[in-house]
C-alpha positions in Angstrom: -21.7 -45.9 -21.2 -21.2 -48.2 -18.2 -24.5 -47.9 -15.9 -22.5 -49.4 -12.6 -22.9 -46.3 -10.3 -21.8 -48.1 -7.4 -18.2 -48.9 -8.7 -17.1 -44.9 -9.4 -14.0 -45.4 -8.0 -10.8 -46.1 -10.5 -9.6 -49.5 -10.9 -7.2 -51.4 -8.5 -7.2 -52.4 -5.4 -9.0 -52.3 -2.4 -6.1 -50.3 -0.6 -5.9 -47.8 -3.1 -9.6 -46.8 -2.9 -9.1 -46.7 0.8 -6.2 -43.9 -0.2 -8.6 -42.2 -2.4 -11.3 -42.2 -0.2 -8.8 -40.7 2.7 -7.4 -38.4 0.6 -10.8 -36.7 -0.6 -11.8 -36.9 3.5 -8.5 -34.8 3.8 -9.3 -32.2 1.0 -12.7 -31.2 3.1 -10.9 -31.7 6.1 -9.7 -27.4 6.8 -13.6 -26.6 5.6 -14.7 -28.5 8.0 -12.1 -27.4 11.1 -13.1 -23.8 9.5 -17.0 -24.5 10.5 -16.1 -25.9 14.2 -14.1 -23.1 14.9 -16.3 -20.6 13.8 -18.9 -22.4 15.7 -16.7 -22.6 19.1 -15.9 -18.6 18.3 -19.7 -18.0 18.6 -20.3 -19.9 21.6 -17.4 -18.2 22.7 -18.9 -14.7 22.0 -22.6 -15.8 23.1 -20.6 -16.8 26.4 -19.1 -13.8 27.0 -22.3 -11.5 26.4 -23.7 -13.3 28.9 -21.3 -11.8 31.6 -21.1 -8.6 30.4 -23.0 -5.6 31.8 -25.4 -3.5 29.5 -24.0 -0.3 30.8 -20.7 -1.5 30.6 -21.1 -2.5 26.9 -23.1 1.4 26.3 -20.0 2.7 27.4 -17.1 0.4 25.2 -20.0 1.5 22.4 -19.4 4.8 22.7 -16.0 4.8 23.5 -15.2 2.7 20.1 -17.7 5.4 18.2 -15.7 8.1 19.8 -12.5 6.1 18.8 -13.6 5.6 15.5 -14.4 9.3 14.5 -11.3 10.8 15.8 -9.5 8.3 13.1 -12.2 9.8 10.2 -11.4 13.4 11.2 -7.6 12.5 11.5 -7.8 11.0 7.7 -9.6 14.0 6.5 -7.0 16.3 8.0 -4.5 14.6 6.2 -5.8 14.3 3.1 -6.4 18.1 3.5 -2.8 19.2 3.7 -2.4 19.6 -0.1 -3.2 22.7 -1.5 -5.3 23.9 -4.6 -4.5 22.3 -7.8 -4.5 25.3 -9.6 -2.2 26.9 -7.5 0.2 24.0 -8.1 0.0 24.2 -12.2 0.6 28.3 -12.0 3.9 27.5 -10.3 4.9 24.8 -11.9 4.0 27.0 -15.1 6.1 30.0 -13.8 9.6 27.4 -12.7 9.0 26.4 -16.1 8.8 29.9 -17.8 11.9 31.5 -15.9 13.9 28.1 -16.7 13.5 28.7 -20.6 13.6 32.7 -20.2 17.0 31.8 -18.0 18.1 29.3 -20.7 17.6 31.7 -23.7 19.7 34.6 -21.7 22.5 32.6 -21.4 22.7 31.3 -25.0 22.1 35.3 -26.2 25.3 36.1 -23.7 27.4 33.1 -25.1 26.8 34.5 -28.5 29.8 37.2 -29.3 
């Protein structure tokens, strides 16, 4: 096993570590856009609270709580709507019943 840690890079040129060393600098590259703008959003946000009255945020508070619960009751509401299941299996179980009792009538009255 070669013991040279300083020479990890592959073979060849000068110009092609330089390309190799770019293109791993490029492969961090969106992580580290992804850090600065989260950091610029939060300085952007600390920024804003700064202007912001505390009565005036109470209010949006209660007003996006308020907003919020209307869209829970409206979910439960909907999801409401459909009936008992066992009242959906009995008729069900009658169509099915008056289909084959149907059926059988016919095939008796077809039969001379």
């Amino acid at each position: 096993m070669n013991n040279d840690l300083d020479n990890i890079l592959p073979q060849g040129s000068d110009e092609n570590k330089v390309a190799l060393l770019q293109s791993l600098e490029e492969d961090n590259l969106p992580e580290a856009e992804y850090e600065t703008a989260a950091d610029s959003f939060e300085a952007d946000a600390k920024e804003g609270l700064q202007y912001i009255d505390k009565a005036a945020a109470d209010k949006i508070v209660m007003q996006l709580n308020k907003a919020l619960a209307k869209q829970v009751k409206r979910k439960e509401k909907r999801r409401a709507v459909i009936p008992n299941q066992n009242s959906i299996y009995i008729i069900i179980l009658t169509l099915l019943l008056l289909i084959i009792i149907s059926y059988l009538v016919i095939k008796k009255m077809q039969l001379p």
